[in-house]
Every structure is written in structure tokens, then in C-alpha cells.
N, C-alpha and C positions, 0 to 999 in steps of 0.2 A: 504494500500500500504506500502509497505516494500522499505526502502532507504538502498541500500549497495553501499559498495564501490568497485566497481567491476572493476575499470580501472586501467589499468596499470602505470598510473601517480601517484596513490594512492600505489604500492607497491612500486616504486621510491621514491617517499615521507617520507616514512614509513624506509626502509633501507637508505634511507641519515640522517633522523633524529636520527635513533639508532644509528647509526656512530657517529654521532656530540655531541648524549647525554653521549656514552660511552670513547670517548676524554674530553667532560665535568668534568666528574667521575672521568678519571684516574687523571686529571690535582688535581683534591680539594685532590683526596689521594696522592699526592705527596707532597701536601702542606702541609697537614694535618702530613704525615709521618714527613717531617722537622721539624715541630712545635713540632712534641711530642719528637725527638730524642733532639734538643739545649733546651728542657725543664728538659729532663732526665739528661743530660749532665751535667748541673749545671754552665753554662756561665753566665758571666756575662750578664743581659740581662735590659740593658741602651740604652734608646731611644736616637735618636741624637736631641737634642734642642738646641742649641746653647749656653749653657752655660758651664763655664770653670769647670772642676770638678776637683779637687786637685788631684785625684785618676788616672785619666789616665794619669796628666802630668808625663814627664819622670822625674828619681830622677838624679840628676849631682854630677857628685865626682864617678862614678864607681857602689858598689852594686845598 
């Protein structure tokens, strides 16, 4: 005996889940694209942790 999936639940099924895995997809390459464009860019790339960093404080007196 042969099991398919012949019902129509199962092509419903089938076209919601490729809808949701190709919004999946686009979402990680959009991340994916961010990540690689602020790595190419050369920003600073500093984690926030709560510690004072001499470097971002602002400097006083003008320059």
C-alpha cells in the first residue's frame, strides 16, 4: 500500500509553509546583508556593556 498525500489540507499546508519559510529566508538575508555592509564599512563596532570608555566620552574646550 502506497500512502500519498492527496488532500487538499496537505496543499494548504504545503503553500503556507513555503510562504513562512521564504519570509524566514528573506528576514536572515536582510540581517545577514546589515552585518556584512557595518563590517565592510569599518565602524566602530563596540558592544554596549556598561563600562565608561575614555573614547566615546565627548572632549570639552571645542575641537
Amino acid at each position: 500500500m502506497e500512502i500519498k498525500a492527496t488532500h487538499d489540507l496537505h496543499k494548504r499546508r504545503f503553500s503556507r509553509n513555503l510562504g513562512v519559510g521564504l519570509l524566514l529566508v528573506g528576514m536572515v538575508a536582510i540581517v545577514f546583508g546589515l552585518t556584512v555592509v557595518k563590517v565592510k564599512r569599518g565602524d566602530a563596532l563596540q558592544g554596549f556593556d556598561h563600562v565608561v570608555r575614555p573614547e566615546m566620552v565627548p572632549v570639552e574646550g571645542g575641537n
